[in-house]
C-alpha positions in Angstrom: 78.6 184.8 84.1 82.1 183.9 84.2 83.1 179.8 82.9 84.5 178.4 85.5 85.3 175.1 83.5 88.2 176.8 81.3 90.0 178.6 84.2 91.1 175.8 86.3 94.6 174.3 87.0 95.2 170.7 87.8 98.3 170.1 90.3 100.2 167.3 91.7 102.7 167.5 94.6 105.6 165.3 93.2 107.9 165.8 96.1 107.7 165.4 99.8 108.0 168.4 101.9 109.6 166.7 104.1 112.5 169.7 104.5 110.9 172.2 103.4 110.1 176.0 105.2 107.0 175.6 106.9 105.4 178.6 105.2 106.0 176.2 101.7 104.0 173.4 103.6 101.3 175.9 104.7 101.2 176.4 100.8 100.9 172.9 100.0 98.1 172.7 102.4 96.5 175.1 101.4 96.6 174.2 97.9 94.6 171.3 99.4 97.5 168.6 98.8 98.0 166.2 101.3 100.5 163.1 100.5 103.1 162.9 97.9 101.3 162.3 94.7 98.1 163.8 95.3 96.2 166.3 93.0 94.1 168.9 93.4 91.7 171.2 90.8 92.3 175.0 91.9 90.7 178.0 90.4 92.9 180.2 87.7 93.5 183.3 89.7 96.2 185.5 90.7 96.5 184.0 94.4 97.1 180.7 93.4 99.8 181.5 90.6 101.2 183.8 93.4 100.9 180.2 95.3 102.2 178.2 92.7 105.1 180.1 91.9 106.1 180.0 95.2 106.6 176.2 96.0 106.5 176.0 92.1 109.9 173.1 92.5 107.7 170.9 94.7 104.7 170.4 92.1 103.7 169.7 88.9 100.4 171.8 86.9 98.4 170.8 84.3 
């Protein structure tokens, strides 16, 4: 079985997508981010780097 505990990322949406193409706030979304400020625990896998990278100047990863 695979450890699910050491591939995780922890983000935080630091700026508002207010602005922003909505394809970037369908990313946010469905990143499961809400409001500015808000974190989320995402699994470690090639979608959500692809994700991350994407709308990588609107968050912050842990």
């Amino acid at each position: 079985m695979i450890d699910n505990k050491n591939n995780l990322i922890k983000i935080t949406l630091i700026r508002s997508t207010i602005g922003v193409k909505k394809s970037h706030r369908a990313t946010v979304r469905g990143l499961g981010l809400k409001k500015l400020n808000s974190s989320s625990t995402v699994s470690d896998t090639l979608e959500t780097r692809g994700m991350i990278r994407k709308i990588n100047y609107l968050l912050k990863c842990e």
